[in-house]
C-alpha positions in Angstrom: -4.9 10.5 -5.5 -6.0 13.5 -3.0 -2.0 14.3 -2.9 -2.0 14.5 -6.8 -5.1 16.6 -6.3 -3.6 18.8 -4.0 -0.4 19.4 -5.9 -2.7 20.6 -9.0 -4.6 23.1 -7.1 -1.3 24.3 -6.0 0.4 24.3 -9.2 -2.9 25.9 -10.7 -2.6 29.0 -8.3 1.4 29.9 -9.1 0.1 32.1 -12.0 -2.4 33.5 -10.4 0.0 34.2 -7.8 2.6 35.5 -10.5 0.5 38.1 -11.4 -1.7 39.2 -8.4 2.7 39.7 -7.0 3.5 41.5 -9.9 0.5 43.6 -10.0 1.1 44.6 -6.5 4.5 45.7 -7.3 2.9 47.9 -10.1 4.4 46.4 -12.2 4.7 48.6 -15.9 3.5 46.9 -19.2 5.8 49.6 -21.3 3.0 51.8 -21.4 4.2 55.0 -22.0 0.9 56.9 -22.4 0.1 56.4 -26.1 -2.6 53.3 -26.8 -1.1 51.6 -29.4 -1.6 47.7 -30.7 1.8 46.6 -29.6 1.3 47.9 -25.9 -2.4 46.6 -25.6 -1.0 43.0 -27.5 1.8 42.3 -24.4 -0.6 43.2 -21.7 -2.8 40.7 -23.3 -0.4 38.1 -23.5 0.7 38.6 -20.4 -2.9 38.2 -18.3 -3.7 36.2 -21.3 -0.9 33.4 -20.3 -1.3 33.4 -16.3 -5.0 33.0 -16.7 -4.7 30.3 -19.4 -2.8 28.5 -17.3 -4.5 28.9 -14.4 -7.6 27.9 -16.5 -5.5 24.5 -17.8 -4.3 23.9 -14.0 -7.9 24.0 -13.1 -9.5 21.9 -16.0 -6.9 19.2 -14.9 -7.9 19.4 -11.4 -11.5 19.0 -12.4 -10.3 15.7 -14.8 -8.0 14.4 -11.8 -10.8 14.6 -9.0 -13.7 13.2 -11.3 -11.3 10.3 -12.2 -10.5 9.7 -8.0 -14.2 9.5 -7.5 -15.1 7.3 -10.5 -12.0 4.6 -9.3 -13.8 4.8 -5.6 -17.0 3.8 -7.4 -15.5 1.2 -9.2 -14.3 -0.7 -6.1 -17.5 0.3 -4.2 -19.3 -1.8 -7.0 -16.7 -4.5 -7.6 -16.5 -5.2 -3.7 -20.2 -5.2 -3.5 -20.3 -7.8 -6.6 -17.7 -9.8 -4.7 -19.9 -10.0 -0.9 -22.9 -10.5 -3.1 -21.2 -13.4 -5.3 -19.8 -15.1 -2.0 -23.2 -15.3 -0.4 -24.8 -16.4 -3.3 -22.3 -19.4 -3.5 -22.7 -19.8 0.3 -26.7 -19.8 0.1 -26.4 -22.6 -3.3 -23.7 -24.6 -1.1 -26.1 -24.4 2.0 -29.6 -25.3 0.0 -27.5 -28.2 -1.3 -26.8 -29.6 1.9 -30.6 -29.1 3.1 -31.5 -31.5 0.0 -29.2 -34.0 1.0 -30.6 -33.6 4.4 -34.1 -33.8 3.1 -32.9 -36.9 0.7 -31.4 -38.6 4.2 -34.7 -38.4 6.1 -37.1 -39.3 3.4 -35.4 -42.3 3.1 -34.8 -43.3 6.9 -36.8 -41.0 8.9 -34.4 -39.4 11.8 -31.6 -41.2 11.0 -27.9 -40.9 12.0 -26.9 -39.7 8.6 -29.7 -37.1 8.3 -29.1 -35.8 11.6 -24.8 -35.4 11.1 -25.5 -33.5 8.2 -28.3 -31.4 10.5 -25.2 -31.1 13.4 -23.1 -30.1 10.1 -25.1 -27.5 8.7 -26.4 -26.3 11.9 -23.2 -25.4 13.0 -22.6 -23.4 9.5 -25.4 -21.6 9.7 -25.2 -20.7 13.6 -21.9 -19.3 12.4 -23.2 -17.7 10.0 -24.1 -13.4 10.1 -27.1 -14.4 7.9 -30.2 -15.8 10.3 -32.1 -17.0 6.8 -29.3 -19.8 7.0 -31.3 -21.0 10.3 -34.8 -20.6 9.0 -34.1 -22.3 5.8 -32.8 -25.0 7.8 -35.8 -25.2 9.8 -37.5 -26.5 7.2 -36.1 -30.1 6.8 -36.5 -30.1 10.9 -39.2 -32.7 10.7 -41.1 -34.5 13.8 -38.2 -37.6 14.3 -35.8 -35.5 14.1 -36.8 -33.3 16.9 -37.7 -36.6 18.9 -34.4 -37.8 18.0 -32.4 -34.5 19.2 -34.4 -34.2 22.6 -33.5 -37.7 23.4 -36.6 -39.3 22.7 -35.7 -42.4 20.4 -32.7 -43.3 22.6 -29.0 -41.5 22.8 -29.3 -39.2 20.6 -29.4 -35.9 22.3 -26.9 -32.8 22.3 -23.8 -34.9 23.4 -23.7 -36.8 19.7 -25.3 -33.8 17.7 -24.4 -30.3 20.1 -25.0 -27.8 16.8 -28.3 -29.4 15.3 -29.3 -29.5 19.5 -27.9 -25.4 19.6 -29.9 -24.2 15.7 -33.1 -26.2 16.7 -33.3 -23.8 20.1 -31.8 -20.7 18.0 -34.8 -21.7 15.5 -37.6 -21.4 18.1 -35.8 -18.2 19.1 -36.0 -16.8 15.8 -39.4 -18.3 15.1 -40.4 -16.6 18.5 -39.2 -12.7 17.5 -40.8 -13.4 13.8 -44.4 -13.8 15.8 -43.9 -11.4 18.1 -43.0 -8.6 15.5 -46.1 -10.1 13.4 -48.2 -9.6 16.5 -46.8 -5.8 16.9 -46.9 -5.1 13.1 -50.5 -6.2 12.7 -51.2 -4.1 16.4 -50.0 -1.1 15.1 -51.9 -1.8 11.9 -55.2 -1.6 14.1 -54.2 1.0 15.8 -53.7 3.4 12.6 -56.6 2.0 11.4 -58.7 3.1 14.4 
């Protein structure tokens, strides 16, 4: 698109070129002294055609590059719709798993089943660029599970589940940061207060 831009521009300039070389070669029109409407008619048609053209070239130009912008737009927004779309099915396919997880450990609280889909999910959202993933996972951590992953309730611990073992500490991680950039939001509060 820029090189059909830039062969426009340069296309619109020959007649400008035309006639700023054929004025410098003083060029004569015919004129022979008298003003008469036959003289005055080809000197118009002559600056009247290498400017029209010019003026054509340019409104083309102006067409041609307003078009190249409005395509980048278009894929700006259609990629944005597609990341947007893909996380969206990502965050659905994730909340469904935290139900089933939920589902798992009402039934049989801690249990095996509960906790591979934990290891599952944990490792999804650990390799996930989204850290909402880990927090929303947090949520179905309940008491026996955590008992169960620190090897409370017998073998469990990070040899059987190593990714439900790895999201729980990146949780208290995250958890962690959260307070401590409440604490330094709410002491800056103050201090603009004061």
């Amino acid at each position: 698109m820029k090189a059909a831009l830039l062969l426009t521009a340069t296309v619109a300039l020959l007649p400008l070129a035309n006639l700023v070389i054929l004025g410098h070669r003083h060029l004569e029109f015919g004129f022979t002294g008298t003003l008469d409407l036959s003289n005055l008619g080809q000197l118009g048609d002559f600056f009247g055609g290498h400017t029209a053209a010019f003026a054509g070239s340019m409104s083309l130009l102006v067409v041609l590059f307003f078009m190249f912008h409005q395509v980048e737009q278009q894929a700006h927004f259609f990629e944005t719709q597609r990341t947007e779309g893909i996380l969206q099915a990502n965050r659905t396919f994730f909340l469904y798993g935290v139900n089933l997880i939920t589902q798992w450990d009402i039934a049989s609280p801690g249990c095996d089943q509960s906790l591979r889909l934990l290891d599952y999910y944990g490792r999804i959202a650990l390799q996930s660029p989204d850290r909402e993933l880990l927090l929303i996972l947090n949520t179905v951590v309940t008491a026996q599970i955590r008992a169960n992953l620190e090897g409370k309730n017998g073998s469990f611990r990070r040899t059987n589940y190593p990714y439900a073992c790895e999201a729980v500490e990146r949780i208290a991680e995250l958890r962690k940061e959260d307070g401590l950039a409440l604490r330094e939001q709410s002491l800056s509060e103050k201090t603009i207060k004061l």
